[in-house]
N, C-alpha and C positions, 0 to 999 in steps of 0.2 A: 729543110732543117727545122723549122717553126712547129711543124706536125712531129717531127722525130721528138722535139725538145719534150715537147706536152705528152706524147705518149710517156717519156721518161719519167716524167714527172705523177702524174697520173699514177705510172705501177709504183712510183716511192711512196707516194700518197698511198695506196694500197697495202703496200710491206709496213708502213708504220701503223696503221691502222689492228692488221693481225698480230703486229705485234705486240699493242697495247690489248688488245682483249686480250693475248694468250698471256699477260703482264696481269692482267684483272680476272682472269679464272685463275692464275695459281696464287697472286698472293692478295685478292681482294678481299678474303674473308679477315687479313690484317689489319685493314681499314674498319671492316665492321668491328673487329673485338676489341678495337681504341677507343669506338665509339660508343661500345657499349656501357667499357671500364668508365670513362670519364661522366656517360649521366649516373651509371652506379653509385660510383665514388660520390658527386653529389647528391643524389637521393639520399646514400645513407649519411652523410654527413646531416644534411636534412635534419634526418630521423636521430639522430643522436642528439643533434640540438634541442629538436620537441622532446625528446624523451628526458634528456637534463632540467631541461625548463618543467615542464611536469612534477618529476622529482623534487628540484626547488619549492615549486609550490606545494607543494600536500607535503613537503617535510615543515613550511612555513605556516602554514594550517593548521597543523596538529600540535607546533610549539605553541603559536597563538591560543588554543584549545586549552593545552594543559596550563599555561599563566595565567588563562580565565578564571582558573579555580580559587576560590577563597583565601585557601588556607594555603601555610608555606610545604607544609607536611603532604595537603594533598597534592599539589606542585610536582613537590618531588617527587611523589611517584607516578602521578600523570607523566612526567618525563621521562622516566625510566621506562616507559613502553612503548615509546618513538624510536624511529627505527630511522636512522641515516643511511644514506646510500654511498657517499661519497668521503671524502678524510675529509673536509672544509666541513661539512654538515657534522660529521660526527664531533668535534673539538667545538665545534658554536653550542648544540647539544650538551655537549659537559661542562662546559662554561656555566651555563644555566641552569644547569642540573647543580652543580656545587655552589650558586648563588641562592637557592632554593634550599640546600641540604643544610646551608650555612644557617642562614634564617628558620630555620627549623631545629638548629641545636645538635642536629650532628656531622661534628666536625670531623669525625673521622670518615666519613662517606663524601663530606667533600673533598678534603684532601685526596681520597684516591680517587674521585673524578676527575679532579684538577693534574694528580698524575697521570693520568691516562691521556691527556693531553702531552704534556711533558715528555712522556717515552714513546710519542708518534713521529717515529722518524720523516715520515713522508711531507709531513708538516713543515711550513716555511719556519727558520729559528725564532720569530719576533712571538711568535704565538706560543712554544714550548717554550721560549722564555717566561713570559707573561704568568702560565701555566705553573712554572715551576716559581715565581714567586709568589703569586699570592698563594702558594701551599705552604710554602715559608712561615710565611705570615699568619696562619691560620694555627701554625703549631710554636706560635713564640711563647707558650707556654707550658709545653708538653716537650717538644722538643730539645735537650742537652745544648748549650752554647756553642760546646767546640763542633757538633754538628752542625748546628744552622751557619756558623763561621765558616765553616769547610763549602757549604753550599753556595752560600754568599759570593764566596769569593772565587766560586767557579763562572756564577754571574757577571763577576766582575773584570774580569780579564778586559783587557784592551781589545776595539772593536766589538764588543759585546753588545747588544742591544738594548741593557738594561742599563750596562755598567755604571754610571752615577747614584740608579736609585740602588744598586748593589751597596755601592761605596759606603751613603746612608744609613742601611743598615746595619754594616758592619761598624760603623763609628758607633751607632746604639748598644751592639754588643761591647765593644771596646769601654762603653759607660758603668753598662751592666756587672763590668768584670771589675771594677775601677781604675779601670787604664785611661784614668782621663789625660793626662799626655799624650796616650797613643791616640785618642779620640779627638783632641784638638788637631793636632796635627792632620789628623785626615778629613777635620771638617775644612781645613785652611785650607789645603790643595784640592779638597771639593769646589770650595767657591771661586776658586782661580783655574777650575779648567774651564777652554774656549767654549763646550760643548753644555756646559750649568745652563741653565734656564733661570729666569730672574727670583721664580718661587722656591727655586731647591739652595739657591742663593741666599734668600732670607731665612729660611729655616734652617743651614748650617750656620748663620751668624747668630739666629738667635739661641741655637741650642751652646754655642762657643761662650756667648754672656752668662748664660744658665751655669755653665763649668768655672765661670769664674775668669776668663779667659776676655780679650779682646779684637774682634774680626781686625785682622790686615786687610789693609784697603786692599779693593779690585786692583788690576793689573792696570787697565784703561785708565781709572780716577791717579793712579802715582803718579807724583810730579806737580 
């Protein structure tokens, strides 16, 4: 029985044996193309990474380049001839490009670099915010009030990223029109929202003195 057992055993050992190779001629080239995909996929993640990082620097290079230059005019158009590769690169680019065109006196070339930020969808909101106020601000003289009003207070909505320095403005329009009632009152529930900061805080108290008016104490200080 001892010889019978081992013979048995023997040819199972033999049947599983062919039938793992006949198991690895037909689906071992599975195995290879898992292995191939997974160094690919890293290689080229690799190379994506060097190739961003690259791009990073020689678009960092060439901004540093054109700030080198003297003059604000020549700035500006040193930047105008960079070339971004990316949405992040192109809105840091205009940024600086409209900080240059400013300082150089034309404000109409920075506002529409500063819009060009502003209407880049792909852009986080904090930065098309950003974008779209200081183009705001560059045209509080060119610009119509119930315009800038209307903008303002698209900034301003609830959850907005700006909304406070929004609010601020719109209280300086409300001066400008002489709605100083309506401008107290929004400097008052300025410096009583949780989210004010201590400096936007003193600057609507002080501009509420200037109207003739008297800051209501903070929330915290009542009592």
């Amino acid at each position: 029985m001892s010889d019978t057992d081992s013979f048995i055993e023997e040819v199972t050992e033999e049947v599983r044996r062919d039938r793992m190779y006949m198991l690895l001629r037909r689906w071992g080239w599975v195995g290879v193309v898992a292995v191939v995909a997974i160094v690919g996929g890293a290689a080229f993640n690799e190379y994506r990474k060097a190739q961003d990082t690259a791009q990073a620097e020689a678009l960092g290079d060439a901004i540093l380049s054109s700030l080198a230059q003297n003059g604000s005019s020549e700035r500006a158009d040193s930047l105008q001839t960079v070339a971004a590769q990316s949405p992040g690169g192109e809105a840091v680019l205009n940024m600086l490009l409209s900080a240059a065109q400013t300082e150089a006196g034309s404000q109409q070339d920075a506002v529409a670099s500063l819009n060009a930020i502003a209407t880049q969808g792909d852009l986080p909101e904090i930065y098309r915010a950003i974008a779209s106020f200081k183009a705001l601000l560059l045209q509080s003289e060119t610009m119509p009030a119930t315009d800038r009003r209307q903008q303002f207070e698209a900034l301003a909505i609830p959850g907005a990223p700006l909304r406070l320095l929004a609010e601020e403005q719109l209280a300086l329009i409300d001066v400008a029109e002489g709605e100083t009632l309506a401008a107290v009152e929004r400097l008052q529930a300025l410096r009583q929202d949780a989210e004010a900061g201590v400096d936007l805080q003193q600057r609507a108290a002080q501009l509420i003195v200037a109207l003739g008016a008297v800051p209501e104490p903070l929330a915290g200080q009542q009592g």
